[in-house]
mmCIF file of the C-alpha atoms, coordinates in Angstrom:
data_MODEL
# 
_entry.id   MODEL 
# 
loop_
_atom_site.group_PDB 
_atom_site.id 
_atom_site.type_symbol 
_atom_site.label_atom_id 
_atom_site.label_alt_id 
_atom_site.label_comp_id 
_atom_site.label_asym_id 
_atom_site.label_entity_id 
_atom_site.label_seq_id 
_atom_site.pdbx_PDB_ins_code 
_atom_site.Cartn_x 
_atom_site.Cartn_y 
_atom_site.Cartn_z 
_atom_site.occupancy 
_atom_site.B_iso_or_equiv 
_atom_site.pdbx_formal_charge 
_atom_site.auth_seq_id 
_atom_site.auth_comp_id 
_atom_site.auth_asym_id 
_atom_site.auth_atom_id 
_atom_site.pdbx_PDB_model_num 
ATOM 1   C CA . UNK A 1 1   ? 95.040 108.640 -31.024  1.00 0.00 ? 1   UNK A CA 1 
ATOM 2   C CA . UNK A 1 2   ? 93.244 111.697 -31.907  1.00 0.00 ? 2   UNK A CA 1 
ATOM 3   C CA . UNK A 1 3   ? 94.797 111.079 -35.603  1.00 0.00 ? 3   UNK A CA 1 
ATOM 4   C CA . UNK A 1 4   ? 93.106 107.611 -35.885  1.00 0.00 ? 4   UNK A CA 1 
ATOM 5   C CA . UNK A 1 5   ? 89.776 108.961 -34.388  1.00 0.00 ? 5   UNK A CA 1 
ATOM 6   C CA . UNK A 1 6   ? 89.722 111.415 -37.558  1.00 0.00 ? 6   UNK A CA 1 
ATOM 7   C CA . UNK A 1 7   ? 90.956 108.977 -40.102  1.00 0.00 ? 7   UNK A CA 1 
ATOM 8   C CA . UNK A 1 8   ? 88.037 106.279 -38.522  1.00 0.00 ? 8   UNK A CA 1 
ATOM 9   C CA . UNK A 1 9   ? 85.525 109.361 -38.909  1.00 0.00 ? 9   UNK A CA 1 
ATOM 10  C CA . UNK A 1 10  ? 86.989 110.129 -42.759  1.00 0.00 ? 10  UNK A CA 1 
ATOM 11  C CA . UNK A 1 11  ? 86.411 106.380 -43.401  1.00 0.00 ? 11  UNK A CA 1 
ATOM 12  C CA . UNK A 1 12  ? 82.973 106.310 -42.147  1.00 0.00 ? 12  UNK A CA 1 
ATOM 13  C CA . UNK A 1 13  ? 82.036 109.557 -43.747  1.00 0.00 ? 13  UNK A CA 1 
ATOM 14  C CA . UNK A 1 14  ? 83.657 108.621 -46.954  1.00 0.00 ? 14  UNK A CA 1 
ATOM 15  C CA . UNK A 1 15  ? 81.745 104.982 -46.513  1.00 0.00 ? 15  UNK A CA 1 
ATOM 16  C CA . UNK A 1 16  ? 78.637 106.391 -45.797  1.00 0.00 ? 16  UNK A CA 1 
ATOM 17  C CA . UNK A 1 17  ? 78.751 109.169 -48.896  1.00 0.00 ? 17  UNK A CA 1 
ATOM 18  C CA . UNK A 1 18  ? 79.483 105.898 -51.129  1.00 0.00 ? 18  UNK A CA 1 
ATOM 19  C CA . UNK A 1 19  ? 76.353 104.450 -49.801  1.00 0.00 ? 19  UNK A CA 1 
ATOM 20  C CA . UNK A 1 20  ? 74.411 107.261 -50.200  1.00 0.00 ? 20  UNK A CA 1 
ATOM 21  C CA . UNK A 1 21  ? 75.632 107.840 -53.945  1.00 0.00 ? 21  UNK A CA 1 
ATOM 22  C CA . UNK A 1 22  ? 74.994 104.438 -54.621  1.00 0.00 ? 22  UNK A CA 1 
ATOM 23  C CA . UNK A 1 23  ? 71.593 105.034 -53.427  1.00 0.00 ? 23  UNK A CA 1 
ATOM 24  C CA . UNK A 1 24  ? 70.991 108.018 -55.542  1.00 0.00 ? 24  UNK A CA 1 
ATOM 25  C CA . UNK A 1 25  ? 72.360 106.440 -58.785  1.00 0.00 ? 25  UNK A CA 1 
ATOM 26  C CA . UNK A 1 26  ? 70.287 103.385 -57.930  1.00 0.00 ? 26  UNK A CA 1 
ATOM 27  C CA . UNK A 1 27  ? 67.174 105.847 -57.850  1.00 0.00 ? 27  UNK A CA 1 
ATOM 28  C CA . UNK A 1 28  ? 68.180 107.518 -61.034  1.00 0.00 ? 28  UNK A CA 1 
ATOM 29  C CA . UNK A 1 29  ? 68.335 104.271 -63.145  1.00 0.00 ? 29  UNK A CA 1 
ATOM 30  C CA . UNK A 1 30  ? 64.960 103.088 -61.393  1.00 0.00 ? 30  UNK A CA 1 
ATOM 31  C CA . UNK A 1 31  ? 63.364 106.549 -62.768  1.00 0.00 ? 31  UNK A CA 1 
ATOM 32  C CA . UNK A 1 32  ? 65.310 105.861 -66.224  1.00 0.00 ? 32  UNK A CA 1 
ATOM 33  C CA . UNK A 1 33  ? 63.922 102.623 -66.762  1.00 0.00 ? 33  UNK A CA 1 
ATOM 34  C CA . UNK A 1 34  ? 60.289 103.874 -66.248  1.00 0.00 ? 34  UNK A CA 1 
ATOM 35  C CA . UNK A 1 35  ? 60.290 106.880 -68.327  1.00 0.00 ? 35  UNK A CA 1 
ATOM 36  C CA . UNK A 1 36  ? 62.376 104.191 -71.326  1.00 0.00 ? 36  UNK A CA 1 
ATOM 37  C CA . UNK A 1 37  ? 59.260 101.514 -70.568  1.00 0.00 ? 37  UNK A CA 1 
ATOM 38  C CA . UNK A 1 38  ? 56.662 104.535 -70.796  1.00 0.00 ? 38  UNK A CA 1 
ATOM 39  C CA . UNK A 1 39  ? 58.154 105.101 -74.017  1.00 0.00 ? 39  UNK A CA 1 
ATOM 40  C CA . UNK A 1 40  ? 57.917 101.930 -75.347  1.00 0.00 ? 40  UNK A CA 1 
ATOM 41  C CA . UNK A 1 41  ? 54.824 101.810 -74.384  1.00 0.00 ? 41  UNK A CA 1 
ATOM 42  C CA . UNK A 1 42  ? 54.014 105.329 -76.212  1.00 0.00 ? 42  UNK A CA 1 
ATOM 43  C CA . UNK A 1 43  ? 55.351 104.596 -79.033  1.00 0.00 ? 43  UNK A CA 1 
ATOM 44  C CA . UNK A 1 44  ? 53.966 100.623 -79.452  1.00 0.00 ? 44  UNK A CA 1 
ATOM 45  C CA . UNK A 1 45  ? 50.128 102.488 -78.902  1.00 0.00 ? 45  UNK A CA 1 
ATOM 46  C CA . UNK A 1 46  ? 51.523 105.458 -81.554  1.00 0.00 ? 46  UNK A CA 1 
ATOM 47  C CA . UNK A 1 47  ? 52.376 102.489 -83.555  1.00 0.00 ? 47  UNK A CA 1 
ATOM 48  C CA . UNK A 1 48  ? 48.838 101.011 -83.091  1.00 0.00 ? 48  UNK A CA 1 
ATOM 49  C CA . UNK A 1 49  ? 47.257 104.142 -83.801  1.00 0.00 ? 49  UNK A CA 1 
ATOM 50  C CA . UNK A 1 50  ? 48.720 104.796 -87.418  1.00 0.00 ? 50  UNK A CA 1 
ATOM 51  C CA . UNK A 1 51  ? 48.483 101.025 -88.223  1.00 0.00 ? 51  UNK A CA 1 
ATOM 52  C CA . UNK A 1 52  ? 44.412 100.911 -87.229  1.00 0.00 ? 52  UNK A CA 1 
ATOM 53  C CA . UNK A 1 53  ? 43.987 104.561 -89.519  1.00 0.00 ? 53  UNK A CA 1 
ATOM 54  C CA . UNK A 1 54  ? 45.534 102.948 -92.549  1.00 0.00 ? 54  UNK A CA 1 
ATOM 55  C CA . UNK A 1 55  ? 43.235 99.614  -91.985  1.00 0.00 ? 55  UNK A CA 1 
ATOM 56  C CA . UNK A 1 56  ? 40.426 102.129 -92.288  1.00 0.00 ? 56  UNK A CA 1 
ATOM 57  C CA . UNK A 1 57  ? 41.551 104.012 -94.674  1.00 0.00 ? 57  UNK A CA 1 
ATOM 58  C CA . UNK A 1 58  ? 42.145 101.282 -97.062  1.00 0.00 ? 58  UNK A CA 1 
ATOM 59  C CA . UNK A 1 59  ? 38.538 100.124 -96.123  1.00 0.00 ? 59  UNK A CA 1 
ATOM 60  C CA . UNK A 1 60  ? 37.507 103.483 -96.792  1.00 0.00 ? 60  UNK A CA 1 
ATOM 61  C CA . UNK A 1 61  ? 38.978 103.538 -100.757 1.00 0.00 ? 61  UNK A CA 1 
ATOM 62  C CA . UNK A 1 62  ? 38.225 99.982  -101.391 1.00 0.00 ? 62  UNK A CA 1 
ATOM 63  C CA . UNK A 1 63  ? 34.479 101.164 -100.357 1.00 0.00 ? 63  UNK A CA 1 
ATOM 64  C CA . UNK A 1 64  ? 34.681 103.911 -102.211 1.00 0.00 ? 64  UNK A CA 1 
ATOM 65  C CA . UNK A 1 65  ? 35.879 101.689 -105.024 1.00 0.00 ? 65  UNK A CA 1 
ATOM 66  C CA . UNK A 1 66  ? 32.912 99.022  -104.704 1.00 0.00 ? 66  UNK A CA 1 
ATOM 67  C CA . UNK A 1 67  ? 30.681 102.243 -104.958 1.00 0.00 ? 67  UNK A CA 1 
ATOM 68  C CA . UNK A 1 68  ? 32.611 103.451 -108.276 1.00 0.00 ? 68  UNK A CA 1 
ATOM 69  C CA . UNK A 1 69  ? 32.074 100.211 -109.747 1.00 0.00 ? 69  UNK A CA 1 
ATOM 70  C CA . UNK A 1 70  ? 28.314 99.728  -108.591 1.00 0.00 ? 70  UNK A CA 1 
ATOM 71  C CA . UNK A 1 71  ? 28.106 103.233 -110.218 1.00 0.00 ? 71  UNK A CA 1 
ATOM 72  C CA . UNK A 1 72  ? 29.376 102.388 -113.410 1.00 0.00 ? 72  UNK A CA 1 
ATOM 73  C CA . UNK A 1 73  ? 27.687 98.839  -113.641 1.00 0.00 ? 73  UNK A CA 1 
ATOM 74  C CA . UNK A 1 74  ? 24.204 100.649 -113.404 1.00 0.00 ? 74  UNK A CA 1 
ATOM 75  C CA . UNK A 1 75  ? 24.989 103.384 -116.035 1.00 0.00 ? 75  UNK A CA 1 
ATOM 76  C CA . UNK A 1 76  ? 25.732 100.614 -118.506 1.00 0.00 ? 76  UNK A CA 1 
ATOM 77  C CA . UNK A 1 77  ? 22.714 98.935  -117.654 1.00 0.00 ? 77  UNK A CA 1 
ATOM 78  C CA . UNK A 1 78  ? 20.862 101.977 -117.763 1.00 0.00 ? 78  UNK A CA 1 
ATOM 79  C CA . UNK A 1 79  ? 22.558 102.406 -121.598 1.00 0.00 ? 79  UNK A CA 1 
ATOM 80  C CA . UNK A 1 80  ? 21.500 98.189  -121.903 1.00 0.00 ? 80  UNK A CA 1 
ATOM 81  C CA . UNK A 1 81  ? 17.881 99.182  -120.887 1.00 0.00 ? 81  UNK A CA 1 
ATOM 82  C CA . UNK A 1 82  ? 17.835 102.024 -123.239 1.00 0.00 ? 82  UNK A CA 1 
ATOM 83  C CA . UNK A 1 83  ? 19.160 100.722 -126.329 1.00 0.00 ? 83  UNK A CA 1 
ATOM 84  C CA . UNK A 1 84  ? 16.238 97.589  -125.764 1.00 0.00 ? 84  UNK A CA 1 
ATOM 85  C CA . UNK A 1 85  ? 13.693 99.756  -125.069 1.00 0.00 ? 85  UNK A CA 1 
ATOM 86  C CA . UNK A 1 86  ? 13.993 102.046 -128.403 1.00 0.00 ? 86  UNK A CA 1 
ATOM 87  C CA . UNK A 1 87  ? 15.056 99.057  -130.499 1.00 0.00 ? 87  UNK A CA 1 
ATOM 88  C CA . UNK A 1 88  ? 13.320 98.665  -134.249 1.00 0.00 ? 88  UNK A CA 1 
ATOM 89  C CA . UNK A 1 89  ? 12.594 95.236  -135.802 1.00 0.00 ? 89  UNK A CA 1 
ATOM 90  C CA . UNK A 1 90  ? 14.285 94.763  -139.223 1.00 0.00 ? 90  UNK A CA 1 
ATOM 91  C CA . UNK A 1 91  ? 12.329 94.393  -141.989 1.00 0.00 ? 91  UNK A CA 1 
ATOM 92  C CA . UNK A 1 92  ? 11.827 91.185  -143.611 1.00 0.00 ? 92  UNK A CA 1 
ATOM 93  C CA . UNK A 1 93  ? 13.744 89.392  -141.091 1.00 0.00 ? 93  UNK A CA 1 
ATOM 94  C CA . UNK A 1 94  ? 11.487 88.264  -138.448 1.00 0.00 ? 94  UNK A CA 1 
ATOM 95  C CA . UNK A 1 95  ? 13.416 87.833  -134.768 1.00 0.00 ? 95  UNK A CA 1 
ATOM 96  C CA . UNK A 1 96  ? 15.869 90.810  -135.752 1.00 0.00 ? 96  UNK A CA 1 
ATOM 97  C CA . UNK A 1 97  ? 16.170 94.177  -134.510 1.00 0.00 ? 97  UNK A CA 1 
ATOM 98  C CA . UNK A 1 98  ? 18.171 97.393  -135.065 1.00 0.00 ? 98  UNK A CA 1 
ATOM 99  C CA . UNK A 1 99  ? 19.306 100.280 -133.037 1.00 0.00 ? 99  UNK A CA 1 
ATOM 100 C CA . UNK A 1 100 ? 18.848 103.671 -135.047 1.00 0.00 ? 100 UNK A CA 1 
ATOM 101 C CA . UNK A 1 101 ? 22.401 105.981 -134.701 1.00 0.00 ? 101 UNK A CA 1 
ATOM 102 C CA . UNK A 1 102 ? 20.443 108.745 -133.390 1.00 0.00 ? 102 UNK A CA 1 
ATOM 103 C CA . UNK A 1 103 ? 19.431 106.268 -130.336 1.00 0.00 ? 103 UNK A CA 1 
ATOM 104 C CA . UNK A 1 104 ? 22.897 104.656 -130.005 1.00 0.00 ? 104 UNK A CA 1 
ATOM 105 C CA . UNK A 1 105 ? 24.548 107.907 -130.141 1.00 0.00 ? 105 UNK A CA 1 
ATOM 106 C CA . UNK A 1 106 ? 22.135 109.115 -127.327 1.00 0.00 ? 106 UNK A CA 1 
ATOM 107 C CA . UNK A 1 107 ? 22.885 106.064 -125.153 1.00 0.00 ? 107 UNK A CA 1 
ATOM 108 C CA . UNK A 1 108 ? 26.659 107.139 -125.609 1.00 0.00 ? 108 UNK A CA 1 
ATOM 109 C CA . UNK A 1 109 ? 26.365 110.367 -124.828 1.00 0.00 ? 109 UNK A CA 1 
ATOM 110 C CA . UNK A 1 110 ? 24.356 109.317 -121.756 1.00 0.00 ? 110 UNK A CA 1 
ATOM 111 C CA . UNK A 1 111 ? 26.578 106.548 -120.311 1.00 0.00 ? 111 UNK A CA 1 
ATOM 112 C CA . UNK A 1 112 ? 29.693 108.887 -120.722 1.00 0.00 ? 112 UNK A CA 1 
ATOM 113 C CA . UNK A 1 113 ? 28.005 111.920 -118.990 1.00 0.00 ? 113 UNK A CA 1 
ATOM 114 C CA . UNK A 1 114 ? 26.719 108.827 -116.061 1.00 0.00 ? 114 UNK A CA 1 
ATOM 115 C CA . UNK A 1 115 ? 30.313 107.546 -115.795 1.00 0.00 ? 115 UNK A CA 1 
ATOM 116 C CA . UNK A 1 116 ? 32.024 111.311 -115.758 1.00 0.00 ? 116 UNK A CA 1 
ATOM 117 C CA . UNK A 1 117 ? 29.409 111.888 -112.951 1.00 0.00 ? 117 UNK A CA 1 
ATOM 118 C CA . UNK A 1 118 ? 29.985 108.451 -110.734 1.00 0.00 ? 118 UNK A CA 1 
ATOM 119 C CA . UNK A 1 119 ? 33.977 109.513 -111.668 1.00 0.00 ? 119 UNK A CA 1 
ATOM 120 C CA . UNK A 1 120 ? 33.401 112.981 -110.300 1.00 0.00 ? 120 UNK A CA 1 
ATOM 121 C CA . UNK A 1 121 ? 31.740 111.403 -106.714 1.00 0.00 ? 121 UNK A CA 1 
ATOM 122 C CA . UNK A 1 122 ? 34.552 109.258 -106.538 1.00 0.00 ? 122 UNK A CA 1 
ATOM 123 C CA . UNK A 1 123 ? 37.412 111.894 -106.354 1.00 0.00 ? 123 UNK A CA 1 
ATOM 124 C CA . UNK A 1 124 ? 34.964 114.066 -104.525 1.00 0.00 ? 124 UNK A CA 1 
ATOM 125 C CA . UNK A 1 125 ? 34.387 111.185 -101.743 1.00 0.00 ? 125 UNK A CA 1 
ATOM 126 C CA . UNK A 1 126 ? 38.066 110.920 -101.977 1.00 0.00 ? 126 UNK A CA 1 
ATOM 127 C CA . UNK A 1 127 ? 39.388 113.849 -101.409 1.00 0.00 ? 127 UNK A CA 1 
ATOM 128 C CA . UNK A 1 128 ? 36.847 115.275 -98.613  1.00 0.00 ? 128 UNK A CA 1 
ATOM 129 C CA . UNK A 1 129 ? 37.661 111.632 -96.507  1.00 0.00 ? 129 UNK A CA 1 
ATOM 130 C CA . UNK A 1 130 ? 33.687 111.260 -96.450  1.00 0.00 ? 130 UNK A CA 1 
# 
């Protein structure tokens, strides 16, 4: 008698330590699948993150780009403006006008230098992210 009163105690011990494991390891995958959904979640707002900086980025260098152009398109109608402005009528041929070298060679000079300088904002803008 005493013999079964042991191996009923063993059973229920050995019953009630599978329970109680099986409790634990429930708890340990309930923790697990919180910290692998707080990951997700991590990572899919990571994910957001970088994908929102690039956006601006590339809105920052196409900006930048409009601005290069803009730059450019008023140097050469600075150089336009020029050139008209110092302009000589031809002789002898009403309605006609010429551009001395001297004068085109200074509107050159002066749209290169304008361009070098909207070039050198540019890559300046660029590189300093501003």
């Amino acid at each position: 008698m005493l013999k079964k009163i042991i191996a009923l105690v063993l059973i229920v011990l050995a019953g009630g330590t599978w329970v109680y494991l099986d409790y634990l390891n429930k708890q340990e995958l309930k923790a697990a699948e919180e910290v692998r959904q707080a990951m997700a979640q991590a990572r899919a707002q990571a994910q957001a993150r970088a994908k929102a900086a690039e956006e601006a980025k590339a809105k920052f260098e196409a900006q930048l780009l409009v601005d290069l152009t803009t730059c450019k398109a008023t140097a050469e109608q600075a150089k336009v403006d020029f050139l008209d402005a110092n302009k000589k009528p031809v002789r002898r041929k009403p309605g006609q006008f010429t551009v001395p070298a001297a004068v085109q060679a200074e509107a050159d000079k002066t749209l290169e230098t304008a361009n070098a300088a909207c070039q050198a904002t540019y890559d300046m803008h660029l590189a300093s992210g501003t």
